[in-house]
C-alpha positions as CSV (number, residue, x, y, z in Angstrom):
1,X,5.1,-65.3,22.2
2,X,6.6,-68.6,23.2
3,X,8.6,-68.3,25.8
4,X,10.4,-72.1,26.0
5,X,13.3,-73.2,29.0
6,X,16.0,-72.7,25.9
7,X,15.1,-68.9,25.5
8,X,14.3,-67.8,29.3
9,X,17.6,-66.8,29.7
10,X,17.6,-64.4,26.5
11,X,13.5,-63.4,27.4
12,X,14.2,-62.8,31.0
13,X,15.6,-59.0,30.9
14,X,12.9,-58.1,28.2
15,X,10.1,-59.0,29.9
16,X,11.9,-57.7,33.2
17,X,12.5,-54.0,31.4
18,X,8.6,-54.4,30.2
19,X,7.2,-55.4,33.9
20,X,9.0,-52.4,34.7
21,X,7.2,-49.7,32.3
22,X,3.8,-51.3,32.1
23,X,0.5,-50.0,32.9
24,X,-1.1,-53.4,33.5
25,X,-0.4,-56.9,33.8
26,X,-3.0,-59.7,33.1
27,X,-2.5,-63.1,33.6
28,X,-3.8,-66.9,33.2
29,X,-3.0,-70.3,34.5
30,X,-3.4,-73.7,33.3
31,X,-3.7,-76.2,36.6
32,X,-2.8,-79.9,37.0
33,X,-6.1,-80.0,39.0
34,X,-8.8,-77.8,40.5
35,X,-11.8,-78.4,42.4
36,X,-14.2,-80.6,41.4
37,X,-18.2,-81.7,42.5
38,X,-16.4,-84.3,44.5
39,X,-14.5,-82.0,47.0
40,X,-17.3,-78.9,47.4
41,X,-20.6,-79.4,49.5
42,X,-23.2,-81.1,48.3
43,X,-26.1,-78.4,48.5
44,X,-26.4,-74.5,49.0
45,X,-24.1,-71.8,48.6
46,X,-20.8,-71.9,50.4
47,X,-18.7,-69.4,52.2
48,X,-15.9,-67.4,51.0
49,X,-14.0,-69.1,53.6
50,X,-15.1,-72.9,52.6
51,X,-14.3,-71.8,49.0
52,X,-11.1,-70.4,49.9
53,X,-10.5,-73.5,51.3
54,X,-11.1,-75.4,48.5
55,X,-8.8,-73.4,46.7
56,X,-5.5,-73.8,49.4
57,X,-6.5,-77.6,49.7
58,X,-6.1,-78.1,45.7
59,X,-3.3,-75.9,45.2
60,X,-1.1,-77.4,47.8
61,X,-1.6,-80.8,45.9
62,X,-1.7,-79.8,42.2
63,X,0.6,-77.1,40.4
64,X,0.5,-74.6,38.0
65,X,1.4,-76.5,34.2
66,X,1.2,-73.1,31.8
67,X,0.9,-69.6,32.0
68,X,0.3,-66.9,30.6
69,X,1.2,-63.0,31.0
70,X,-0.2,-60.5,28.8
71,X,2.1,-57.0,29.3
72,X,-0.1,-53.6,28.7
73,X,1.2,-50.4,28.1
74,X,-0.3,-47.3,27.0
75,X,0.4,-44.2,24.9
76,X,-1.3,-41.5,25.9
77,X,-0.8,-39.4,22.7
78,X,-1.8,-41.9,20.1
79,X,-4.8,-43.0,22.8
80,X,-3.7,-46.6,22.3
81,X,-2.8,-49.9,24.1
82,X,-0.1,-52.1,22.8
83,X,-0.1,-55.8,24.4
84,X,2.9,-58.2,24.4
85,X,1.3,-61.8,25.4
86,X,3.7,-64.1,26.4
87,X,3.1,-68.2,27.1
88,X,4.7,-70.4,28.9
89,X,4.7,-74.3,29.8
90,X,6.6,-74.6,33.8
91,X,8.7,-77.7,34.1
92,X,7.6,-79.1,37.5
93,X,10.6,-81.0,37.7
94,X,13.5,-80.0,40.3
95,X,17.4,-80.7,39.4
96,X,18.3,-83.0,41.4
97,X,22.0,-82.1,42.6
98,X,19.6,-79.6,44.8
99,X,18.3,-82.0,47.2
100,X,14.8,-81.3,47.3
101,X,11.9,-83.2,46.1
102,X,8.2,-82.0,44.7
103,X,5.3,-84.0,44.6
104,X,3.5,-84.1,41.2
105,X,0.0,-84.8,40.9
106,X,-2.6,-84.2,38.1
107,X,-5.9,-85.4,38.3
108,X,-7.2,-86.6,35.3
109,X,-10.5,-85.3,34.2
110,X,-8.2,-81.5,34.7
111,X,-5.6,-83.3,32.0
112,X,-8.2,-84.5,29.6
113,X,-9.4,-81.1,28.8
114,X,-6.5,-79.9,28.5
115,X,-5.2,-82.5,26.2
116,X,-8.6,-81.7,24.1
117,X,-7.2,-78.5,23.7
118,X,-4.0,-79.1,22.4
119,X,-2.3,-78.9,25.5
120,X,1.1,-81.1,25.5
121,X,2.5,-83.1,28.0
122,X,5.7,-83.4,26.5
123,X,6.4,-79.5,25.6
124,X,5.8,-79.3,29.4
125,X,9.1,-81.3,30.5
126,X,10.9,-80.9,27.3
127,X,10.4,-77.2,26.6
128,X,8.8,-75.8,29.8
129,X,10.2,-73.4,32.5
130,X,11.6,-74.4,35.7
131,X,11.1,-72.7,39.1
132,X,11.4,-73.1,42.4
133,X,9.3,-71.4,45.5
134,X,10.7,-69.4,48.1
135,X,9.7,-72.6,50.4
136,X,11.4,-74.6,48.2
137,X,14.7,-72.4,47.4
138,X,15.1,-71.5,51.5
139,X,15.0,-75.7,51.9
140,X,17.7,-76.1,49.5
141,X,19.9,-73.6,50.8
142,X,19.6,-74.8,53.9
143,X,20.6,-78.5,53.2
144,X,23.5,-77.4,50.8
145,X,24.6,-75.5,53.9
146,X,24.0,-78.5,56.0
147,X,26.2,-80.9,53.5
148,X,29.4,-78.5,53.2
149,X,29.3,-77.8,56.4
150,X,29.2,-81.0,58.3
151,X,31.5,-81.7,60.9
152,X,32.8,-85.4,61.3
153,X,30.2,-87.6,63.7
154,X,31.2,-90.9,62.9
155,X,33.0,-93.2,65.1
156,X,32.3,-96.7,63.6
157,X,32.0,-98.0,60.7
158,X,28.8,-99.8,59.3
159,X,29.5,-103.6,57.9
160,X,27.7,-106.2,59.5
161,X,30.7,-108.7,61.1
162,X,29.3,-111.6,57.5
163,X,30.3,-108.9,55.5
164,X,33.2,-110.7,54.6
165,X,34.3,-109.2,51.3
166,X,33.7,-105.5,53.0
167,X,35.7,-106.3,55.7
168,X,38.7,-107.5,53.7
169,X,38.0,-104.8,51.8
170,X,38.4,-101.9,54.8
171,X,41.3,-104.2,55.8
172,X,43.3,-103.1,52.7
173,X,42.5,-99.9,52.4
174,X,43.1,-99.3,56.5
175,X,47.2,-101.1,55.6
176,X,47.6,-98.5,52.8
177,X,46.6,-95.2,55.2
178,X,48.9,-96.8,57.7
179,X,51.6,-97.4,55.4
180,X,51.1,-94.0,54.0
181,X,51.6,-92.3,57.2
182,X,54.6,-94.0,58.8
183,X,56.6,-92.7,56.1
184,X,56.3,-89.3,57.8
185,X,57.8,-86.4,56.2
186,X,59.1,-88.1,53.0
187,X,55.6,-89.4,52.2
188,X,54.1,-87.7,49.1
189,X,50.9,-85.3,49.5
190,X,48.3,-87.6,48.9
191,X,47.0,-91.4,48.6
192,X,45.1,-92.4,46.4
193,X,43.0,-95.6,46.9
194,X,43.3,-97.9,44.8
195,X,47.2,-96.9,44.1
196,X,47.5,-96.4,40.1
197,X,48.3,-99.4,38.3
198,X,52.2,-99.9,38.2
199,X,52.7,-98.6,41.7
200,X,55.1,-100.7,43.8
201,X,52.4,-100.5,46.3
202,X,49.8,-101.9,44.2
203,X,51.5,-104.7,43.2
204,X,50.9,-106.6,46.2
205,X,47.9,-105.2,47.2
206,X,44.2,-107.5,46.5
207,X,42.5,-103.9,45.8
208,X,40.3,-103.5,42.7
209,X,41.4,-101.4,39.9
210,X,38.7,-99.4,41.0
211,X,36.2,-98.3,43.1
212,X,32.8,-98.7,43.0
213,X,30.2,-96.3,44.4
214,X,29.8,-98.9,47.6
215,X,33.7,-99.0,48.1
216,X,34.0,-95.5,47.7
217,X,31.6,-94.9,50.6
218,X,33.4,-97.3,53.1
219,X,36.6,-95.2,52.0
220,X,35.3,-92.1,53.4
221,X,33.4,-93.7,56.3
222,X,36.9,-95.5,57.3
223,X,38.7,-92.2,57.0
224,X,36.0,-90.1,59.0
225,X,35.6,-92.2,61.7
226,X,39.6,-93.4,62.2
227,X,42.0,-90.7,60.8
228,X,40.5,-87.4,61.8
229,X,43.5,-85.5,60.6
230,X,43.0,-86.7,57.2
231,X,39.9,-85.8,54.2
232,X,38.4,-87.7,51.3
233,X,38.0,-86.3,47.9
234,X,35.9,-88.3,45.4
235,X,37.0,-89.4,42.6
236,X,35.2,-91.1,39.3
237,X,37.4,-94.2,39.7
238,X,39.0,-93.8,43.3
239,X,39.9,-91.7,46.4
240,X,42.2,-89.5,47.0
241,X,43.1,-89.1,50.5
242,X,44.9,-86.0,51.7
243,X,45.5,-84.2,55.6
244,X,43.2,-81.5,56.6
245,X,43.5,-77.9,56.6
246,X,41.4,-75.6,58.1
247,X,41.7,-72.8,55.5
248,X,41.6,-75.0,52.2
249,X,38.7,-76.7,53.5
250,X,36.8,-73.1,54.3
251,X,37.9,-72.1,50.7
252,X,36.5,-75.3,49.1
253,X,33.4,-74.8,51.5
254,X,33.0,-71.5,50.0
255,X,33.5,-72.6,46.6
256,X,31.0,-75.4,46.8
257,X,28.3,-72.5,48.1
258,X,28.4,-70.4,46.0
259,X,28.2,-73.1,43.3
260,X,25.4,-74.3,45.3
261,X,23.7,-70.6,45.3
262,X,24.2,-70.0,41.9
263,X,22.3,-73.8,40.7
264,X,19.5,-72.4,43.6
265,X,19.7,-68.9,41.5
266,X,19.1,-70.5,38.2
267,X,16.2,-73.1,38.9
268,X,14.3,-70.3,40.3
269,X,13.4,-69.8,37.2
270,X,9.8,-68.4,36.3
271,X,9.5,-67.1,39.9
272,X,12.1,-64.2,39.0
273,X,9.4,-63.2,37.0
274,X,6.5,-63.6,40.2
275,X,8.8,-61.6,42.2
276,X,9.0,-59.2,40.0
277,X,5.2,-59.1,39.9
278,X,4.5,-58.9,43.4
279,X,7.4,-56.6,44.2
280,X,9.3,-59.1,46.0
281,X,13.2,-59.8,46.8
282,X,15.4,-59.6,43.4
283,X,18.5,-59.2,45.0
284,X,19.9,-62.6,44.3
285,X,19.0,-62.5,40.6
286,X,22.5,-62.4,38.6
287,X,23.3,-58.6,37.4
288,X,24.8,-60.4,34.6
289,X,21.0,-61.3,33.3
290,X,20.9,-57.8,32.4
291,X,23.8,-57.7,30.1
292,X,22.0,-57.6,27.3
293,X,19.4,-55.0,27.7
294,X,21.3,-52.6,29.3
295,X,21.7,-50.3,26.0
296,X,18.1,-50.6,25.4
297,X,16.3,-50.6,28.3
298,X,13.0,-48.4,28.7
299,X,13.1,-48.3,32.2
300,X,16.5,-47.3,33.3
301,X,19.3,-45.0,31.8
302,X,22.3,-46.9,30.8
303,X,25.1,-47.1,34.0
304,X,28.8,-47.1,34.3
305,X,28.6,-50.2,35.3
306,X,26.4,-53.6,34.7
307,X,25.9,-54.0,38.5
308,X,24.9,-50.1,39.2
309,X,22.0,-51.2,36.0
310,X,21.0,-54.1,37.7
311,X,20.7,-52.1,40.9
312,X,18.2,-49.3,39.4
313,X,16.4,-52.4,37.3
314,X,15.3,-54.1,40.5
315,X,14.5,-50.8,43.0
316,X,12.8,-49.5,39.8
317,X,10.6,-53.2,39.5
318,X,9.8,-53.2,43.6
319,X,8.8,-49.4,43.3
320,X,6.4,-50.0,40.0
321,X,3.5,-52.0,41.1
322,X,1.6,-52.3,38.0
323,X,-2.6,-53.6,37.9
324,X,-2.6,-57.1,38.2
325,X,-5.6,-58.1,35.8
326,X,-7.2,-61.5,35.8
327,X,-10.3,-63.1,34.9
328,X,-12.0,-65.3,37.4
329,X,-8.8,-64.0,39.8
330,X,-9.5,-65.4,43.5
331,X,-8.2,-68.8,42.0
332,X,-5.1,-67.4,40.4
333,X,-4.1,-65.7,43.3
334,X,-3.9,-69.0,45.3
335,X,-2.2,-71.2,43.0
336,X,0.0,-68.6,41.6
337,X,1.1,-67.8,45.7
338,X,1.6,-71.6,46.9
339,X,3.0,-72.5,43.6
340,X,5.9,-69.7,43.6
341,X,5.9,-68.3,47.3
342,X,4.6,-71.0,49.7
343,X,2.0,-72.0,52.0
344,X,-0.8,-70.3,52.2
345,X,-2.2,-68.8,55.3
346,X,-5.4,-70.8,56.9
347,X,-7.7,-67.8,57.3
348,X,-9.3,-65.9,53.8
349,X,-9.0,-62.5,55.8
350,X,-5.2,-63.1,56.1
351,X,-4.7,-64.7,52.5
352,X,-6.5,-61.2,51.2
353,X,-3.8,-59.2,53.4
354,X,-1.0,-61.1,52.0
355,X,-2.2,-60.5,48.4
356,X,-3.1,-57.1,49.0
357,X,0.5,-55.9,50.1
358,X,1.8,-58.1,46.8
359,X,-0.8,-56.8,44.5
360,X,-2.0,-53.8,45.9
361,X,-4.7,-53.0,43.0
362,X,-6.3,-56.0,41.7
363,X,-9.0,-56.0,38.4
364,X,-11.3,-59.4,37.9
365,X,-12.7,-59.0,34.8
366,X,-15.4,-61.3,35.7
367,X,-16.6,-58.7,38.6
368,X,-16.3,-55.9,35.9
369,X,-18.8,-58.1,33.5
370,X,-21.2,-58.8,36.4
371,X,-20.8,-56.1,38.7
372,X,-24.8,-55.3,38.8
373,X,-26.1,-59.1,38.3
374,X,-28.6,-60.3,40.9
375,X,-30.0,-63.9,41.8
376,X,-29.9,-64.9,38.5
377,X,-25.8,-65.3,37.2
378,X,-25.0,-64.4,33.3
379,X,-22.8,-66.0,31.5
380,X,-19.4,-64.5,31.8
381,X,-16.8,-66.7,30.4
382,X,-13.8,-64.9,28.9
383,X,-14.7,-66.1,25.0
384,X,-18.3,-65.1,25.2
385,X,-17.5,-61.5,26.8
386,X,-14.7,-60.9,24.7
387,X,-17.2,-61.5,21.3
388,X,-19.6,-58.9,22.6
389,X,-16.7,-56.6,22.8
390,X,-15.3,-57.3,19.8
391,X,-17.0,-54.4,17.7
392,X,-16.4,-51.9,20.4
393,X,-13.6,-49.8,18.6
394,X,-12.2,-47.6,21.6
395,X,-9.9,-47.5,23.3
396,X,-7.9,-48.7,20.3
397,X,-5.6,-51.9,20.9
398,X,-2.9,-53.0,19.1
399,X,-0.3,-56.4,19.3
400,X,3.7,-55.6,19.7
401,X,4.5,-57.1,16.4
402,X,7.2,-59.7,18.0
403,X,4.4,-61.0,19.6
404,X,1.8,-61.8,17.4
405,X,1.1,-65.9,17.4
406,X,-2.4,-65.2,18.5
407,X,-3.1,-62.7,15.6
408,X,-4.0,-65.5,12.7
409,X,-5.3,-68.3,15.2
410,X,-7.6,-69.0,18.5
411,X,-6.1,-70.6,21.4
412,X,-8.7,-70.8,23.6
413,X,-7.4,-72.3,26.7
414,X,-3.7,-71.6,26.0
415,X,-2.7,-69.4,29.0
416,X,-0.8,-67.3,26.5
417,X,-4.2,-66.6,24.4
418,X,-6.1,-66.1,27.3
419,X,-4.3,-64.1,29.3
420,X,-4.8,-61.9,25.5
421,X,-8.1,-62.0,26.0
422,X,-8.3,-60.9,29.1
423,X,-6.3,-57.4,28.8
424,X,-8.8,-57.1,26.1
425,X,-11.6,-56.9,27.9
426,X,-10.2,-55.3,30.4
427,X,-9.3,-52.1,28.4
428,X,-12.8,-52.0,27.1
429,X,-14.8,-52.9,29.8
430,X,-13.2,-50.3,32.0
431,X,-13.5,-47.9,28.9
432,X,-17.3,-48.4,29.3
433,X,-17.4,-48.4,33.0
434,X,-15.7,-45.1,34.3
435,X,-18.4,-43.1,35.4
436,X,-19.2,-46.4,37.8
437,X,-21.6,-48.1,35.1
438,X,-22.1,-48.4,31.4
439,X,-21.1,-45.6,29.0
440,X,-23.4,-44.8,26.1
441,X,-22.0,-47.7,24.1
442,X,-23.6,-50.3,25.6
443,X,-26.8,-50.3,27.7
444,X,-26.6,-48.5,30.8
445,X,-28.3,-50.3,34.3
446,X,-28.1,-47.2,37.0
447,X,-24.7,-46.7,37.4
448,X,-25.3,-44.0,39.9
449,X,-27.0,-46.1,42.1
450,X,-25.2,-49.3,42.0
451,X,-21.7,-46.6,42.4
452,X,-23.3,-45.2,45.8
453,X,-24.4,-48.8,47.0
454,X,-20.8,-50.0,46.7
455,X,-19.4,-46.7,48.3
456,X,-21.9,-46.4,51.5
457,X,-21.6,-50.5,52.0
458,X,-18.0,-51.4,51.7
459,X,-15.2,-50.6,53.8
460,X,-12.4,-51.0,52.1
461,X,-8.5,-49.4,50.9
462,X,-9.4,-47.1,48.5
463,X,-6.7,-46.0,45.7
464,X,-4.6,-43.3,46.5
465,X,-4.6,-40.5,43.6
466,X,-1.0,-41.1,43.2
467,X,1.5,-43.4,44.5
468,X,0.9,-47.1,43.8
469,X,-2.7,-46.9,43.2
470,X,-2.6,-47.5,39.8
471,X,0.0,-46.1,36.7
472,X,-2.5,-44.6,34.7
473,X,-0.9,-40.8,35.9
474,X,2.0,-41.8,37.4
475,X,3.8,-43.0,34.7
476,X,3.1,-39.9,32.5
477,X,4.5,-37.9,35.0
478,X,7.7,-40.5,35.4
479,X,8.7,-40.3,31.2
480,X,8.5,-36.2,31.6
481,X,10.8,-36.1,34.7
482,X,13.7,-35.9,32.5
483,X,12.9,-32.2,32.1
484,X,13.8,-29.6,34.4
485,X,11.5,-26.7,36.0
486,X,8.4,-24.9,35.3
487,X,8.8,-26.7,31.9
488,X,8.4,-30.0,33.3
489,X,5.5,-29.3,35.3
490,X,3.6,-27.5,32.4
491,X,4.5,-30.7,30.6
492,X,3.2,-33.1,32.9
493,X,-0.3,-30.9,33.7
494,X,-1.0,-30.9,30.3
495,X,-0.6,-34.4,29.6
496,X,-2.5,-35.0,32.8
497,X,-5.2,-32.9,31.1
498,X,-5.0,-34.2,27.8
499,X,-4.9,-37.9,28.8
500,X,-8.1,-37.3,31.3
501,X,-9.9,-35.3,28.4
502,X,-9.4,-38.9,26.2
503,X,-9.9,-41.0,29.1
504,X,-13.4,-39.1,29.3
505,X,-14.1,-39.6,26.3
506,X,-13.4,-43.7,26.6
507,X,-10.1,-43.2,24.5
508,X,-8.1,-44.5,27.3
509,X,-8.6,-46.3,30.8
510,X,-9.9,-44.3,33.6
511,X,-7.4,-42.5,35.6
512,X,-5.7,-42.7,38.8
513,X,-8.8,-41.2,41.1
514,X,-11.9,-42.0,39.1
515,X,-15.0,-43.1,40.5
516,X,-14.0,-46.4,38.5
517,X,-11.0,-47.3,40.6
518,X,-13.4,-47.2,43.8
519,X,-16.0,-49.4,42.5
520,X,-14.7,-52.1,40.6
521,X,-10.8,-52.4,41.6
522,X,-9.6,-55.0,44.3
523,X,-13.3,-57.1,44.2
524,X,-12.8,-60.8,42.9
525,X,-15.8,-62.2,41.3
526,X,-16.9,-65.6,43.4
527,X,-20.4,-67.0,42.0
528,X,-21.6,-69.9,44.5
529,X,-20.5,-68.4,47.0
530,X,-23.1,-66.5,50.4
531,X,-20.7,-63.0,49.7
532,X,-20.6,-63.3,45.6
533,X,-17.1,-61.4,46.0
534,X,-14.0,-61.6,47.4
535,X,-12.9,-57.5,48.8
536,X,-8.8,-57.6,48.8
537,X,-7.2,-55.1,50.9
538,X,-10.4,-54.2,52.9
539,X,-10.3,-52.1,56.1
């Protein structure tokens, strides 16, 4: 599914209300730039750190253009996935009433493939989604704070003494102010500046009919720095010039923020959607977004009131941390976290914290292709593993039917399709991997072994059985919590058993405390590299 900057608004809650039931997540991006021959060493194998370096130094000069989220839930009963892709083109462009400026760079031979696969330039500014980081969002607050709340500083006015017409200018407008306040009491409420045409005033007076931005300016500069008791309020064609007071001025302050806030709120954009994933602050997100979903949601019982919904839709989003699923991931990771969060830390140990208290259980698919490779690398791109997959029939898969663009066509390269792809091969591949190597579907390479190697050698944050390891119990358990007692608790054992007995079998994804969870879960795939993997959330 298309998801353009026309139909975020409607798209928003649904995929919200689906981040908040799902199983799984997978993702893809589609980068401005990335590494190249040019910026890595010229010979041997490099460190996780120089790579990760690599990584920080590209993403903090190119940007995320597309991607795409593929949503996976599972029904334990019918033993079968359904997937809801979604793609999406992000807008780098920033309004401009907000002050703040972004650099963007693509670098070319990046844009040539992916003009050679039908990638367009113009649906990105026409039709894609904008966002703004928390960097960037904290930086516009803080200057729209800056501009309401400025106190007067000036105390001269700037024309340059051959400024003739300027000074003649100021001149005119300095009589009427002075004019304007001898009449004392009997004066009216305001000047305006120029006086409307007709006025008595501006009959003899050699002011314009109107103002132009420049004379506009030297209006408010005049009245700042000269007449302290008095304030400016712009108008398309003129001033109007009225006295201060303290409390009108705090109300219009007030009024101006939260307009301010609520511009901040809506080019935020995709990363509404990143927070969500990461279980990050939702609190500013409009309850009003939810208006529409709030008979229908999945996740949370209908409220008395739209706010109380909203309320239980954003604890119930920080509390559910699905698996974040990626092919390839390490790179994801850091785009995806300078692009919508900020700058990244210098050190790979501390970037792998951060992630790890976002994402706390993390699948490369690429890892779970070549977990038991040696010297020699196999090819592992996402098309070719996804064709040796493709006759495996378990754990069945199906496509939400709103959502089924990719069902007639390849995309390859289309974040939407690929991010597809990879909650494909995720499904299967940890299907076949569950007793910590292949099952009897595909040729098996010492699982035992290669499972005991990875437990003895690696220290690492293992997943917890329950909790946020993964949702592959936890969510059983959460849909039968409606019922009371005994009842309940025989229900969720025996679903617990049943869906185990299929997951056995390959019917469903390993549960929460397999052998698989321990071996291949939080371990990023990085080929060229002296370590060969990147260990998130180690101890």
């Amino acid at each position: 599914m298309d998801i353009t900057a026309e139909t975020f608004v409607f798209h928003l809650p649904r995929l919200l209300d689906d981040l908040a039931t799902c199983h799984f997540v997978s993702i893809d991006c589609e980068f401005s730039g990335i590494p190249t021959a040019n910026t890595s060493p010229s010979s041997g194998k490099t460190t996780l750190q120089q790579r990760y370096d690599e990584y920080r130094t590209c993403a903090d000069k190119y940007s995320i253009v597309q991607i795409g989220l593929t949503v996976g839930h599972e029904d334990t009963k019918k033993a079968t996935y359904t997937l809801r892709p979604y793609n999406l083109y992000l807008n780098p462009t920033i309004d401009q009433k907000l002050d703040v400026e972004r650099d963007i760079c693509f670098q070319s031979s990046a844009m040539e493939f992916l003009l050679q696969n039908q990638f367009s330039l113009n649906s990105m500014y026409k039709d894609g989604v904008q966002y703004l980081s928390r960097e960037e969002a904290d930086l516009a607050m803080t200057k729209a704070a800056a501009r309401f709340n400025r106190t007067p500083s000036r105390t001269v006015l700037e024309i340059k003494e051959t400024e003739y017409d300027s000074i003649e200018f100021i001149a005119a407008a300095r009589k009427l102010v002075k004019d304007w306040l001898a009449l004392g009491k009997a004066r009216e409420p305001y000047l305006n500046i120029p006086p409307p045409s007709g006025d008595a005033v501006r009959a003899d007076s050699t002011m314009p009919s109107t103002l132009n931005n420049y004379q506009k300016r030297l209006v408010h500069q005049l009245i700042e720095a000269e007449y302290p008791s008095l304030v400016t309020i712009g108008q398309p064609t003129f001033i109007q010039i009225i006295d201060y007071d303290e409390e009108r001025e705090k109300a219009v302050r007030d009024q101006r923020m939260k307009r301010a806030r609520e511009r901040i709120s809506k080019q935020i954009g995709f990363r509404w959607v990143a927070e969500a994933l990461a279980g990050g602050d939702l609190s500013h997100l409009d309850p009003y977004c939810f208006r529409s979903t709030m008979s229908t949601s999945t996740a949370v019982k209908p409220q008395a009131s739209l706010r109380q919904f909203s309320d239980k839709m954003k604890q119930k989003l920080q509390s559910h941390r699905p698996v974040l699923v990626g092919h390839n991931l390490l790179i994801d990771l850091v785009y995806f976290c300078r692009c919508f969060f900020g700058p990244l830390p210098d050190s790979v140990q501390d970037f792998q914290t951060m992630v790890h208290k976002m994402f706390p259980v993390l699948v490369d698919t690429k890892y779970l292709a070549t977990h038991q490779c040696g010297s020699i690398i196999p090819r592992s791109s996402l098309s070719e593993i996804n064709e040796t997959l493709l006759q495996t029939a378990t754990p069945k898969i199906k496509i939400h039917h709103q959502h089924a663009k990719y069902n007639s066509r390849k995309s390859e390269h289309e974040a939407g399709y690929d991010s597809l792809l990879t909650a494909q091969v995720f499904i299967k591949l940890s299907a076949q991997l569950r007793d910590g190597g292949l099952s009897e579907t595909a040729e098996p390479s010492k699982p035992q072994r290669q499972l005991q190697k990875e437990s003895s050698q690696q220290k690492r944050i293992e997943p917890q059985e329950t909790g946020l390891s993964t949702r592959f119990d936890v969510l059983g358990i959460e849909e039968a919590g409606d019922v009371d007692g005994d009842l309940a608790r025989e229900d969720e054992k025996a679903q617990r058993d049943e869906a185990s007995k299929k997951a056995g079998q390959g019917q469903l994804i390993p549960r929460s405390g397999n052998e698989f969870w321990q071996v291949y879960s939080n371990k990023l795939r990085v080929f060229g590299t002296e370590e060969s993997v990147c260990y998130v959330g180690q101890s």
